[in-house]
C-alpha positions as CSV (number, residue, x, y, z in Angstrom):
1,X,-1.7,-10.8,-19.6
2,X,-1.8,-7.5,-18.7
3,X,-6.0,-7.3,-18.3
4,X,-5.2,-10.3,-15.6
5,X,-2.5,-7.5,-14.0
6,X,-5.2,-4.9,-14.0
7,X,-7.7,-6.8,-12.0
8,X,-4.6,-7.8,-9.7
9,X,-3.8,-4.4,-9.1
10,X,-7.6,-3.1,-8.1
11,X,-7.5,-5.8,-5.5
12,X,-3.9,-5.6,-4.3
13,X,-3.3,-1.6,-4.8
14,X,-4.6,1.7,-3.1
15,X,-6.9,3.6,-5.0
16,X,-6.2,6.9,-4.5
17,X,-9.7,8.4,-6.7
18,X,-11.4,7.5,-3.5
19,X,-9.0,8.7,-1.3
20,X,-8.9,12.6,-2.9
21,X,-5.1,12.2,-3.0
22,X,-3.6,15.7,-4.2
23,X,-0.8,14.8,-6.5
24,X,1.0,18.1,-5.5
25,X,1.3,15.8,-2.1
26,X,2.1,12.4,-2.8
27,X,4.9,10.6,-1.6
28,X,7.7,9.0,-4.6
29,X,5.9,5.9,-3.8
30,X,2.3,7.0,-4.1
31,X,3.4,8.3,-7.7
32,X,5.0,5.2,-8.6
33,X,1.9,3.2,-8.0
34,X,-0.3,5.4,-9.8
35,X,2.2,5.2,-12.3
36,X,2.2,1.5,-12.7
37,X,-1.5,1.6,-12.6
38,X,-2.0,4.1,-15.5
39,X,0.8,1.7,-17.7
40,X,-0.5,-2.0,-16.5
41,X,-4.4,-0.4,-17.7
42,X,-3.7,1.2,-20.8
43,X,-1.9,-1.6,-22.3
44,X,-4.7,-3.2,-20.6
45,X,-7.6,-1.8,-22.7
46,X,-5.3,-1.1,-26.0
């Protein structure tokens, strides 16, 4: 389930590597995503 919620969230989501996005200067929301990101891959891969 969760390898079919990764490849949802690299089509739906931002990716902020490309963008250079300091973490210093993200927004709440911009953290939350990466957030999710980082959870929904490692249970994705583990």
């Amino acid at each position: 389930m969760f390898k079919i919620l990764a490849k949802i969230n690299h089509w739906v989501l931002p990716n902020y590597t490309k963008e250079q996005l300091d973490l210093t200067k993200a927004t709440k929301m911009q953290k939350a995503i990466i957030a999710w990101k980082y959870y929904v891959t490692t249970r994705a891969v583990g």
